[in-house]
C-alpha positions in Angstrom: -18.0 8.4 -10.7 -21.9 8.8 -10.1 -22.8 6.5 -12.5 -20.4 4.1 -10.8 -21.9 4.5 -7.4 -25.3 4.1 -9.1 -24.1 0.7 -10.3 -22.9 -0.3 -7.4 -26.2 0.1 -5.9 -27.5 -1.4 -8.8 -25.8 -4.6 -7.5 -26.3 -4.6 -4.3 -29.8 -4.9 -4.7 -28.6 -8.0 -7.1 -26.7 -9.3 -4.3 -29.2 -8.5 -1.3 -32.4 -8.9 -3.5 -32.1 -10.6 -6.0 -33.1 -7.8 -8.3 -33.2 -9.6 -11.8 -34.5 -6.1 -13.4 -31.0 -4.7 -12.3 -28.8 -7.4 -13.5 -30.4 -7.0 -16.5 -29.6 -3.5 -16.6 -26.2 -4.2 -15.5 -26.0 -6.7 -18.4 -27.6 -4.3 -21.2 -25.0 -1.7 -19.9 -22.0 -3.2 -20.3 -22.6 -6.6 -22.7 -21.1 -5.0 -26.0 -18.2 -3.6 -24.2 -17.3 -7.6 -23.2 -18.1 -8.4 -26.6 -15.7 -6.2 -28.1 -13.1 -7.1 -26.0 -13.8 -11.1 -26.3 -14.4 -10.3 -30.1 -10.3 -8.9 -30.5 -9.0 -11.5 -28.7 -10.6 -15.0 -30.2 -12.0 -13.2 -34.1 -14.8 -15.5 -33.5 -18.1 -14.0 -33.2 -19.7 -17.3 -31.7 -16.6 -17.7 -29.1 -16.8 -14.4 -28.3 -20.7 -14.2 -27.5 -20.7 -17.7 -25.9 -17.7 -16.3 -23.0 -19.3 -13.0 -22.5 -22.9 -15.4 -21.9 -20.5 -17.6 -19.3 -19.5 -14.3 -17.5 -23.2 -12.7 -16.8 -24.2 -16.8 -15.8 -21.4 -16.8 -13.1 -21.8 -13.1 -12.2 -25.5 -14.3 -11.5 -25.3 -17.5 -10.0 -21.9 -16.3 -8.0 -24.0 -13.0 -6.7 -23.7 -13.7 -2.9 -19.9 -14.1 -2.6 -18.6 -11.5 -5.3 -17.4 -8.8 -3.8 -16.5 -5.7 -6.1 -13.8 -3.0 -4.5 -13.9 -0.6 -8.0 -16.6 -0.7 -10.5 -18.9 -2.9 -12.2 -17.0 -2.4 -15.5 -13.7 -3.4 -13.5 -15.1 -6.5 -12.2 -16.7 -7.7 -15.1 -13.4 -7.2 -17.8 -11.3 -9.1 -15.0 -13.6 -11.5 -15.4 -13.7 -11.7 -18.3 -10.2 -11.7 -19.2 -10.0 -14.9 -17.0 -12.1 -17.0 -19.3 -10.2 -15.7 -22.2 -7.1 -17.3 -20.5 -9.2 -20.9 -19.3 -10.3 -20.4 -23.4 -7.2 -20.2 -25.0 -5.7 -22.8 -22.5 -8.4 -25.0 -23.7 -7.8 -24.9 -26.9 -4.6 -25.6 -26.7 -5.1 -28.3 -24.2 -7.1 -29.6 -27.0 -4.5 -29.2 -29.8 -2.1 -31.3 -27.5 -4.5 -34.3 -27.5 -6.1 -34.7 -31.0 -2.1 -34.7 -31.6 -1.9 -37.3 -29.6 -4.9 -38.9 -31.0 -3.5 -39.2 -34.3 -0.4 -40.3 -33.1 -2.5 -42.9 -31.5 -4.3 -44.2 -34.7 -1.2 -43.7 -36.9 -2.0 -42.6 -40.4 -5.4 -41.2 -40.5 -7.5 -40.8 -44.1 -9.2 -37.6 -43.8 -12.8 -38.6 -45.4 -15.4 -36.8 -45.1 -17.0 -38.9 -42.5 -14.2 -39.1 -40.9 -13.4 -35.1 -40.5 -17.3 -35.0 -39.4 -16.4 -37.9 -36.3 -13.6 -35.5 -35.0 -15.6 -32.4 -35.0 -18.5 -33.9 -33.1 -15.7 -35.5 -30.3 -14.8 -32.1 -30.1 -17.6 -30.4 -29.7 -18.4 -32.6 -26.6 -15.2 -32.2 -25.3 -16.0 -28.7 -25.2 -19.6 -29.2 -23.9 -18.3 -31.5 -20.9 -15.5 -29.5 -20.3 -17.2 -25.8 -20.0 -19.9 -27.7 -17.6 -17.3 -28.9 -14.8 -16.7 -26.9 -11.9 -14.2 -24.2 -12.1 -11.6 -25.7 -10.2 -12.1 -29.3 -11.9 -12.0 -27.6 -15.3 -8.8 -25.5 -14.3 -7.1 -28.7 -12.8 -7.7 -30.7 -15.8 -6.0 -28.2 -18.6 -3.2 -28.0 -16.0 -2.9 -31.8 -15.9 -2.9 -32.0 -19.7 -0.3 -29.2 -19.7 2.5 -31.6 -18.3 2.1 -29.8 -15.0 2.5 -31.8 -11.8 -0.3 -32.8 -8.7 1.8 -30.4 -6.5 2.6 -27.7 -8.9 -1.5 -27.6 -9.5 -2.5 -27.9 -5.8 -0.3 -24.7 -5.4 -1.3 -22.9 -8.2 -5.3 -23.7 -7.1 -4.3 -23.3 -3.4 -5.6 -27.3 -3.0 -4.5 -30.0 -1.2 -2.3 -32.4 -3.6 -5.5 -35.1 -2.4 -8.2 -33.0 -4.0 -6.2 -32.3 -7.4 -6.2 -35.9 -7.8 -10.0 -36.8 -6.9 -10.9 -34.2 -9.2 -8.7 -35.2 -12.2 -10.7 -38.8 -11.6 -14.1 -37.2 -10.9 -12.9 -35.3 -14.4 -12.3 -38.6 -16.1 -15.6 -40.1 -15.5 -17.7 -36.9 -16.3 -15.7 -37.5 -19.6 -16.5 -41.1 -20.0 -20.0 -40.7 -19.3 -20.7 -38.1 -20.9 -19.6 -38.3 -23.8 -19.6 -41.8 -24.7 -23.5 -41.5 -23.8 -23.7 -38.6 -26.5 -21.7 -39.9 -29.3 -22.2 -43.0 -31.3 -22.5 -43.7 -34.8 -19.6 -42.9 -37.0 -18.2 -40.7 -34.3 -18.1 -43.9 -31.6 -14.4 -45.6 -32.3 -12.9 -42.0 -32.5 -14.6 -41.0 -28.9 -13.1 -44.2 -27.7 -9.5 -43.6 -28.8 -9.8 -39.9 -27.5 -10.7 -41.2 -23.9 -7.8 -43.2 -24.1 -5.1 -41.0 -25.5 -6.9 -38.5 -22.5 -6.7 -41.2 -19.9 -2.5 -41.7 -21.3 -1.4 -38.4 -21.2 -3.5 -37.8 -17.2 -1.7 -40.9 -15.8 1.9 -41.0 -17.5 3.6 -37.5 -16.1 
């Protein structure tokens, strides 16, 4: 219970000062405990270290409006545990199109070239994705989850106006992004990707 108090005053010095010496002892303290946790639940030691990094960024950048009612700890698992959920409802957001992609292209001859094309489309799907806005990102897997404009301005507590300007501000980050990243080999698969995306946004 001290040591909580303590960290509490820890961050309010983060909050009021902008103390990075006591972030970073915030983040020191309590970095493998998130790692643990993130470790159990994806058994990917990248993945893991990657969502615990995305916690400590937001818990810094978001340090003026957090407000924390029990503990550091407390805070920083529900968190955490919040990105686990956006993660795994990534990936299977992502599952749900390449699908659909293949579908798309019909039979698909799995060279090595090929295999190599996909993983790089998917990797900056991932990249484009993880760099939206929170809301845009969470409206977007909701979208490709068959869910509704009105059943995702409820859940985001959003007007049914702004679900659907982010979904297109969502489409174009998409677009430009990663048609300005990959070419090559991987060029024709980005292309059919965007439009199997663009399919399963629009026909609900």
């Amino acid at each position: 219970m001290v040591y909580q108090t303590l960290e509490l005053r820890w961050w309010e010095a983060v909050q009021k000062q902008d103390d990075r010496s006591l972030f970073n002892r915030l983040y020191l303290k309590h970095w493998e405990a998130l790692y643990i946790i993130a470790w159990n639940r994806t058994k990917d030691e990248d993945v893991a270290k990657d969502i615990v990094q995305d916690v400590f960024i937001n818990f810094w950048e978001r340090r003026k409006h957090i407000v924390i009612r029990t503990s550091v700890i407390q805070y920083l698992t529900g968190a955490l545990k919040n990105r686990l959920i956006d993660y795994f409802q990534s990936e299977q957001v992502k599952r749900r199109v390449f699908e659909y992609v293949l579908q798309q292209m019909g039979k698909v001859i799995w060279q090595s070239d090929n295999a190599a094309a996909y993983q790089e489309v998917e990797d900056a799907f991932d990249e484009t994705l993880n760099a939206m806005p929170e809301n845009m990102r969470k409206s977007l897997l909701l979208r490709l989850e068959n869910q509704s404009i009105s059943d995702i301005a409820k859940q985001l507590n959003l007007a049914e106006q702004t679900v659907s300007n982010l979904h297109t501000e969502a489409g174009k980050r998409l677009r430009k992004k990663m048609l300005l990243r990959l070419k090559g080999a991987a060029l024709p698969t980005t292309i059919v990707f965007l439009q199997a995306l663009n399919d399963l946004l629009i026909n609900k």
